[in-house]
N, C-alpha and C positions, 0 to 999 in steps of 0.2 A: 504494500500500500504506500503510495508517496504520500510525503509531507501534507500537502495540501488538502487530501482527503483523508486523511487520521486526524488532525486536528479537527475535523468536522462528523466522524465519527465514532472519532475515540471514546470509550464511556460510555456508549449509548447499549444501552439496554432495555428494550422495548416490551417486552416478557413482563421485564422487572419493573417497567413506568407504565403496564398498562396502555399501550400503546401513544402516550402522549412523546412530544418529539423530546421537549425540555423537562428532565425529570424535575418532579412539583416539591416545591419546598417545604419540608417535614420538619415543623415543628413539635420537639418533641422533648421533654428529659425520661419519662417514667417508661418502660416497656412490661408490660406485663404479659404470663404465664399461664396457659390453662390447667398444669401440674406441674409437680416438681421435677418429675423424669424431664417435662417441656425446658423446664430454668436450666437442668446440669444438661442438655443438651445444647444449651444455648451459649451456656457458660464454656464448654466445652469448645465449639468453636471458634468463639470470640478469644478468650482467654490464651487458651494451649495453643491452637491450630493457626489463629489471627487470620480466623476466614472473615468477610465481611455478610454481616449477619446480624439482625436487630436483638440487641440487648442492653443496654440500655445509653440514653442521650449521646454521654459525651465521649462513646467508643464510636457513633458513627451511624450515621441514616442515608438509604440512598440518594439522599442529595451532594451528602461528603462524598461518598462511593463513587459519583461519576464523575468528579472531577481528578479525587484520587489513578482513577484507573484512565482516564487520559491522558494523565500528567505521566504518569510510569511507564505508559505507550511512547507516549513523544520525547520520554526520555531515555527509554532502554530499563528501566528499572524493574526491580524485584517489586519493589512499592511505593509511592508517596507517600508520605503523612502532611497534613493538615496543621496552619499552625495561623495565630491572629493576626502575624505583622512578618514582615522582613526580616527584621530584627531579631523575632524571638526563632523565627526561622534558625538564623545562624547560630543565635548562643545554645538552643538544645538539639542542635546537628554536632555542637561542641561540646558540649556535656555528654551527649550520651555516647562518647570516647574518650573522655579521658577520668582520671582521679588521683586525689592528693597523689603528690611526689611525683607527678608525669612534668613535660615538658612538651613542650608545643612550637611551633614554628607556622609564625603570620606572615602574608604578604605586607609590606613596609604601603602600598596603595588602598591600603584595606578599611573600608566604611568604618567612618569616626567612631560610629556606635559600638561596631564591631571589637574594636579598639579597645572602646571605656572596659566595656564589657572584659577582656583579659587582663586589663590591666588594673581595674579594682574587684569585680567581684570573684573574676578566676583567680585571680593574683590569693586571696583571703583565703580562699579553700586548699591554697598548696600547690596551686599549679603554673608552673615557672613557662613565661612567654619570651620567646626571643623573634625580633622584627627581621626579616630578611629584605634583600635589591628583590624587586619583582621582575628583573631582568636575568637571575642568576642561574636557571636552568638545571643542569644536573649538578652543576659544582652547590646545591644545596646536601650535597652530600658531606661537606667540610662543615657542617652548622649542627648534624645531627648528632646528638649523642644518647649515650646507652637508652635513656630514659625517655628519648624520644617517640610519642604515638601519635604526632598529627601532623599534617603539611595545609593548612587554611592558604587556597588560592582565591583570588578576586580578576579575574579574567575578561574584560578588561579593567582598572581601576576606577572606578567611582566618578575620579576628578582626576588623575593622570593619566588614563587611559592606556597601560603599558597593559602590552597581550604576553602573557606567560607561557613558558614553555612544560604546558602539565604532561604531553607523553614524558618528559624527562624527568621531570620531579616524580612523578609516579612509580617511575623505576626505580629512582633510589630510593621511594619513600618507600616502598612494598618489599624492595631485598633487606630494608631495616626493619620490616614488621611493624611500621607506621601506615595510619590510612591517608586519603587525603582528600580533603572538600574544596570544592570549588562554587564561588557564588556566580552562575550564570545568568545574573538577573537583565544586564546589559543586551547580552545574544538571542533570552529567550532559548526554549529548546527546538526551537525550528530553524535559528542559526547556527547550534553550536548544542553539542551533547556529550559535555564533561567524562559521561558514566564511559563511553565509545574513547577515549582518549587514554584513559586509564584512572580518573579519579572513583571516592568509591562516593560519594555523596556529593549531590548538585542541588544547588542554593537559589529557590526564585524568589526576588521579593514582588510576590503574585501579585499585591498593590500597583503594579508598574503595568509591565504591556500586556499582563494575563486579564487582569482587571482592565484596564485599557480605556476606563472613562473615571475617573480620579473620583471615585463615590465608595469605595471600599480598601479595607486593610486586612493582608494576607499575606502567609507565605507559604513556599513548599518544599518537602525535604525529599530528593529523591534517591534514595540508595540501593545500593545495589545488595547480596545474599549476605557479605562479611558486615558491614555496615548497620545490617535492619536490626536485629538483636539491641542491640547497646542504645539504638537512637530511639524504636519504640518504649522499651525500658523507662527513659529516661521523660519522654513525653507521656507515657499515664502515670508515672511514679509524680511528675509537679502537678497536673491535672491538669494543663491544658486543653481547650475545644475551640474549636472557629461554630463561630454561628450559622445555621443553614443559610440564612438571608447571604451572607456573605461568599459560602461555597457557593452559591446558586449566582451570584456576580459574576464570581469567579466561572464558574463555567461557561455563562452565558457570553461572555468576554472574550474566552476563550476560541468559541466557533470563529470570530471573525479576526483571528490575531495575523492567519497569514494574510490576508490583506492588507491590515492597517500596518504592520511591520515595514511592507515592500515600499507601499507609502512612506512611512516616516525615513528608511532607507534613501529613497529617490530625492526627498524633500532637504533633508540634514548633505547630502554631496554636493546639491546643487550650492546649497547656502555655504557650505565649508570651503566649497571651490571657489566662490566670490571672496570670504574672508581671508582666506590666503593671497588674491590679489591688492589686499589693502594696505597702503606703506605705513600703518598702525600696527601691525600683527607681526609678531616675529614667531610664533608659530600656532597652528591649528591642529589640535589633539583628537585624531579620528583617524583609527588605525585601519579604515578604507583607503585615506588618500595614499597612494606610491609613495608620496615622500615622508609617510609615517614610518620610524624605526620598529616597530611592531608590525608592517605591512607583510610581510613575508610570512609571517606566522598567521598571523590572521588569516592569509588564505590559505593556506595548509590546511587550517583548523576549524573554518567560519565559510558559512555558506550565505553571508549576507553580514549588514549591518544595519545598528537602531539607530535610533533619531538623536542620541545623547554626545555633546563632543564639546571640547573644551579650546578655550583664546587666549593667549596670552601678548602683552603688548612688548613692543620697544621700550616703550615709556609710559609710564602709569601711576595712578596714586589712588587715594581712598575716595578724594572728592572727584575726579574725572567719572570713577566708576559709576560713581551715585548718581550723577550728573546724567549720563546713558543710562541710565537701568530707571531712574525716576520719572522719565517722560518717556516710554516706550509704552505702543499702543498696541500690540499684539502680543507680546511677547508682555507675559502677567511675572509677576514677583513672586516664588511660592519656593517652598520643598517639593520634594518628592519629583516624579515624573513617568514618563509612560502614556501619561492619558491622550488624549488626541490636541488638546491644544500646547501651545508653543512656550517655552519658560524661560524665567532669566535668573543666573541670581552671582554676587560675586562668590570666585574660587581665589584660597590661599593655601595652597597646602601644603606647602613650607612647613609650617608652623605646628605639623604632627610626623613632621618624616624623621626616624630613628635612624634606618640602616643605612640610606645614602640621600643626602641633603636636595631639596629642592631648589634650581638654581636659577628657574626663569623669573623676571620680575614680579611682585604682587601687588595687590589683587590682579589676576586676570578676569575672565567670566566663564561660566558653565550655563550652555543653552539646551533645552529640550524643543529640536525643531517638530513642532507640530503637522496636523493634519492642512492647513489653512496651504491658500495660493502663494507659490514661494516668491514670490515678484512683490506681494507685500510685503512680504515677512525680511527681505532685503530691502527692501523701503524705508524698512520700520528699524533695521541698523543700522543704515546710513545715513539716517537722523541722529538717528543716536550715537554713531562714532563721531559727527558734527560736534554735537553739545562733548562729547569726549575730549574731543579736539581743543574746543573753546574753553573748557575747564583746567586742562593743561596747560594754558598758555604759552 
């Protein structure tokens, strides 16, 4: 089945929805039993076997279930798990591999949050993080030591946009008996499929292009046979659930991802290829264009690209930036991204980098090019590198 019809199939289970196409939103916590042989037969599957099968709320209702079982199609996986946010995505994809006296190994481009998260609350329980170059491929094998269980990759970074070499890391993370995660929330799994590369767990933050219209918060964990153990573990042992309203976003988001993808693809090259011609920019972070250091890898690895990419100037300051980002008419001021409209917000990420120092000037800018006609959306930064201009003096 190609890409473009698994995403539009995946999950679907028509037996199981009663013939309806979008399985219906099951609000639910209590499941009840007509005996008790009914309960330890139910218990029995959910529990031991971790078949999906109505027991009660927060293990899972066919509205999690199809999303779950698309996600794991379009990923290659054994199974997804279900989770509220992006975020909590990655910290209990991280938990549920490691414990006190381990050691770990993060990408040095790795989401702020991501970050906090190893650096105060893993840090308190005993578990020692060391930052790596997201550039450094197999020689991550000089970083690892005895105690080492995890390789945390961000493919491409957040706000630097470096594309990492995971067949390499994988190798050496797997001959050391470490696993290794990668957050492909950037690629989507219809650009890019971690689990196929050699990581063992792939990171959506479902909020972005799964969800795809900026009205819900998700995320998903998709692992593969060594991985599932330790991460389901670790998600019913905190009690975490997503809410069906939310899965059912999630899904419905879903069906139309290869579309709006190709879109924000087509829309983000056009616009990256004009900011590259502008004598403000010394360089545009979007490891599509040829003369991205990451380009090579990318297309080995990546069957496309999103709408997310990063600017950095010649010359720059805090009031220039504000100055552009304050008067922009399409391009909204927010967090997050993925949804179909266009974003702006400033980038410094200097200012969190460990392993090898950030050296372009700051603030640059981080844009989410949206779904909108890219003839305004360059309209609308060409005004705004004006006031750029003018606040520089």
């Amino acid at each position: 089945m190609k890409k473009d019809t698994k995403v539009i199939h995946a999950g679907t289970d028509k037996k199981r929805n009663g013939g309806v196409v979008n399985t219906p939103v099951y609000h639910g916590s209590t499941v009840v039993f007509e005996n008790m042989a009914a309960l330890h037969v139910a218990a029995d599957k959910v529990l031991k076997k971790r078949e999906k099968y109505l027991f009660y709320g927060r293990r899972g209702t066919p509205t999690h279930w199809t999303l779950q079982e698309a996600m794991s199609a379009l990923e290659g996986a054994a199974d997804t798990l279900l989770t509220p946010s992006g975020l909590s995505a990655c910290t209990l994809a991280i938990l549920g591999c490691v414990k006190a006296g381990d050691h770990i190994l993060v990408t040095d481009s790795v989401y702020e949050p991501t970050r906090a998260f190893c650096d105060t609350f893993l840090n308190t329980f005993g578990v020692e993080t060391t930052y790596y170059d997201p550039a450094v491929g197999g020689g991550i094998a000089a970083l690892m030591k005895p105690n080492t269980v995890l390789v945390f990759c961000e493919s491409p970074g957040s706000h630097t946009f470096e594309i990492q070499d995971i067949p390499a890391i994988a190798k050496v993370a797997h001959a050391k008996g470490a696993l290794v995660i990668a957050d492909n929330t950037w690629a989507s799994p219809l650009f890019c499929q971690p689990l196929k590369l050699g990581a063992d767990i792939s990171i959506q933050a479902a909020t972005k292009y799964i969800v795809g219209h900026s009205d819900a918060l998700l995320g998903t964990i998709a692992v593969n046979e060594a991985a599932l153990p330790g991460v389901a573990k670790a998600l019913a042992a905190i009690g975490i659930a997503v809410a069906p309203d939310d899965a059912y976003l999630g899904t419905r988001g879903l069906r139309t991802l290869s579309v709006r993808l190709k879109q924000h693809e087509q829309n983000a090259m056009k616009v990256a290829t004009w900011l590259q011609s502008r004598p403000e920019v010394a360089r545009v972070l979007f490891p599509a264009l040829p003369s991205d250091p990451g380009h090579a890898l990318w297309k080995r690895d990546f069957s496309g690209a999103s709408g997310l990419l990063g600017v950095f100037f010649k010359r720059t300051s805090t009031e220039a930036v504000t100055a552009m980002i304050d008067g922009m008419t399409y391009f909204s001021l927010g967090y997050s991204w993925g949804g179909f409209e266009s974003l702006i917000c400033p980038s410094n990420p200097g200012k969190s980098r460990t392993a090898k120092a950030w050296t372009e000037a700051a603030p640059g800018i981080r844009l989410h090019i949206g779904l909108e006609d890219t003839d305004d959306l360059i309209a609308d930064l060409d005004e705004g590198l004006a006031r750029f201009n003018k606040a520089l003096g």
